[in-house]
N, C-alpha and C positions, 0 to 999 in steps of 0.2 A: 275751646269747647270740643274740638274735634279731637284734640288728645286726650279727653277726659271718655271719650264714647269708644276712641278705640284701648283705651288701658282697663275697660270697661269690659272688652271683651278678651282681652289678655288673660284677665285676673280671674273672669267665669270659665274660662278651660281652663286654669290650674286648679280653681276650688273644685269644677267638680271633678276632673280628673283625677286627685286625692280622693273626693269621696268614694268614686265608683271602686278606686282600688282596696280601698278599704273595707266597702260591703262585698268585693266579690271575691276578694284575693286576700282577705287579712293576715295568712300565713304565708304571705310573699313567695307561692308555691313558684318554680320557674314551667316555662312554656318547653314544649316536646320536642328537641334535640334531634330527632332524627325519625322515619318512618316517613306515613302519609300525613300525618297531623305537625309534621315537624313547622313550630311557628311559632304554633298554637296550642291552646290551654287543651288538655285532655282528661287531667283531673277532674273525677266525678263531683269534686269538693267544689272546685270552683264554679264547674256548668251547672250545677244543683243551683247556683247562689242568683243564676243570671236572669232568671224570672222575677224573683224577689227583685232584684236591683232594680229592673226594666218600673216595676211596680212604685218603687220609692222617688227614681228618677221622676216618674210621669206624674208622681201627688205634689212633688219640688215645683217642678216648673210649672203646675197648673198652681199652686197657691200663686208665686212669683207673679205671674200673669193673671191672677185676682187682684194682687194686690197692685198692679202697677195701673188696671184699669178702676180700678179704686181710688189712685191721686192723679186720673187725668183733672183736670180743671180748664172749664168755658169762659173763655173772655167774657167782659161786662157786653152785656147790647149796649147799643150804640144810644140807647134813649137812656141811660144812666147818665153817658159823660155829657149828654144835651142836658141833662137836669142839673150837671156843675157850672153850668155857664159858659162852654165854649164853642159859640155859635158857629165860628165858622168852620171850628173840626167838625162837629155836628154835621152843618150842611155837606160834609167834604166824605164824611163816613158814607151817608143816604147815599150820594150819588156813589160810591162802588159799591155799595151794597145791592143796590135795584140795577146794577147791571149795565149794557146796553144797549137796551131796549126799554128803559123806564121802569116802570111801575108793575109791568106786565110778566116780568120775566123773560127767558127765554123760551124759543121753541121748541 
């Protein structure tokens, strides 16, 4: 399971790191060779793009995060699997359920 969460996170920096280059840099312009900006992008082409991007990025990850809190899913309460017949998981549930201090909760 743990290699699946982290190849999970492998594969989301390559995809979007494609995409972002894509929406901001699609003419694979190169970065400034030398001066004060040497590094870095300086074409108005590309810094025009980076608002837009920022905007597309943050509608991405905010569906991605609809939709993931969309397939959370709640275990059954504990009065389902009492109604299949297993007394003593039953009984075995209640008691970590209510805690320890009973019925009452905590304080």
């Amino acid at each position: 399971m743990a290699g699946i969460v982290v190849s999970g996170f492998g594969f989301g920096a390559f995809f979007f790191n494609q995409l972002q280059t894509s929406l901001a840099n699609p003419g694979d312009l190169p970065v400034a060779r030398n001066g004060t900006h040497e590094g870095y992008f300086d074409s108005e082409e590309v810094l025009g793009r980076v608002p837009g991007l920022l905007r597309i990025l943050a509608a991405t990850y905010g569906g991605l995060l609809l939709l993931g809190a969309a397939l959370l899913l709640q275990d059954a309460p504990p009065s389902r699997q009492c109604r299949l017949g297993v007394e003593q998981m039953c009984e075995r549930v209640a008691v970590v359920a209510a805690g320890p201090l009973g019925e009452r909760g905590s304080v």
